[in-house]
N, C-alpha and C positions, 0 to 999 in steps of 0.2 A: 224220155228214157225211164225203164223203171228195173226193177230186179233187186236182187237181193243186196247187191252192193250200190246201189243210191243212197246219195249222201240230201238231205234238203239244203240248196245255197241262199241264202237270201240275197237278192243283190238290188242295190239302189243305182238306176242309172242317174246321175247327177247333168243339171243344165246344161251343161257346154256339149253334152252327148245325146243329147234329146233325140237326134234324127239316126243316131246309129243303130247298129243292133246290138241286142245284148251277145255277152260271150255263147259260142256254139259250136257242139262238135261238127267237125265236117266229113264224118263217117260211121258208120252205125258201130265199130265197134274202137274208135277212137278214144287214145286214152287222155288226150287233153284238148280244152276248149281253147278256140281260140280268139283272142285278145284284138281288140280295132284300136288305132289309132285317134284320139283326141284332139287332136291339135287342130288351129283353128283353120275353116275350108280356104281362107284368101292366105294361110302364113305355117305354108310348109315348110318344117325343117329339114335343114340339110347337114348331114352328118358328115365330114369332109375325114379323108384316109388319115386312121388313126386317132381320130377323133370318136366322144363319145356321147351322150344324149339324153337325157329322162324325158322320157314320153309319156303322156297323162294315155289314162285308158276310157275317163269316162263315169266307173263306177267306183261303187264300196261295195262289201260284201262282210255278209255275217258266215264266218265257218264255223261248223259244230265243234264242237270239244271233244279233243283225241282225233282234229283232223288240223294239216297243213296244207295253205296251197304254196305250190310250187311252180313260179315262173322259168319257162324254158324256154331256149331259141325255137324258131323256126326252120326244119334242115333245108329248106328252098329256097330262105334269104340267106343261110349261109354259104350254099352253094353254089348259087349264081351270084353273089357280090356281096359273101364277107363278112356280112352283116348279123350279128350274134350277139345273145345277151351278156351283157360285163360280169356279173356279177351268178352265174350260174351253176344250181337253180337258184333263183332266187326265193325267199323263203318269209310266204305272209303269215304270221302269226294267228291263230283263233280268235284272239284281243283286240285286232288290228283294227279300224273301223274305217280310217282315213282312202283316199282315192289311192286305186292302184295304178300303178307308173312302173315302166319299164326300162330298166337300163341301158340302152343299146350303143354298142361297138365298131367302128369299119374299120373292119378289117381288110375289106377288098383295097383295090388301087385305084379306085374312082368315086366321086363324092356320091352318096346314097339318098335320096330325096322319099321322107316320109313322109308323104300323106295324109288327109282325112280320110280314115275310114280301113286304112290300110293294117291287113293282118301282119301283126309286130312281133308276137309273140304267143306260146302256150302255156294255158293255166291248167298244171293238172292236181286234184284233191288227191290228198294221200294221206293213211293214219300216222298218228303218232305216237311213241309209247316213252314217256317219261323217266328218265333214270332215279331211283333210288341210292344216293351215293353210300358205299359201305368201306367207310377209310380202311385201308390193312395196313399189316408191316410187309409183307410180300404176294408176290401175285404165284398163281403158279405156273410151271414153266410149259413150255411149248417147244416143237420143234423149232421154229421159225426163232422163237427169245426175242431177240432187241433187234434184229435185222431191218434196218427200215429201205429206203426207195429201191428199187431195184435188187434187192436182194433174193429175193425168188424166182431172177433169171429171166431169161423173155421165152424160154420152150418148157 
């Protein structure tokens, strides 16, 4: 992939993923790569309804500074049986260096069996821009004001 918005990822695939591949998009203009499963080929996990899961992915990775990666479900493991990230997005740090792992959820009604090698999840790279906090004594006002969940109606 190249273009103006390439980011360079470093990523270390680690032993236990030696045979895998690494993260890839699966479409030319796909906005996240996707994530294989870890887990060891003779001791697939089974995620039973309602139950939940940390799935190793294999690698580390180095993100550039002023970028985040952002773990996201899958919409075809949620679709067909339920299965979605807990914690979404989830959110790797630039700093991070440790093995990424995936949260996963059943939410379906039947127990979900993960795999070696199985696409769990989407890694998408996205900037970030750091706050500057600037304490006040009041903010200024807005239509909206202090209305929080549902207060701007559903039409």
């Amino acid at each position: 992939m190249s273009g103006d918005y390439a980011v360079e990822l470093k990523v270390v695939r680690l032993p236990h993923a030696a045979d895998l591949p690494l993260p890839r998009y699966q479409s030319a203009l796909a906005a996240g790569l996707d994530l294989f499963a870890a887990v060891a080929a003779g001791a697939p996990v089974e995620i039973a309804p309602g139950a939940r899961a940390l799935i190793p992915c294999g690698i580390a990775i180095a993100l550039p500074a002023g970028c985040e990666g952002q773990v996201r479900p899958r919409s075809g493991l949620a679709a067909r049986h339920g299965v979605t990230v807990l914690n979404a997005p989830g959110t790797i740090d630039a700093d991070y260096r440790g093995e990424i792992c995936v949260l996963l959820v059943n939410l379906g009604a039947e127990t979900f069996v993960v795999g070696r090698g199985l696409r769990i999840a989407q890694l998408v790279i996205a900037p970030v821009r750091r706050a500057l906090l600037v304490e006040a004594t009041s903010l200024e006002p807005t239509a909206r004001a202090a209305g929080g969940l549902g207060s701007t109606g559903l039409r």
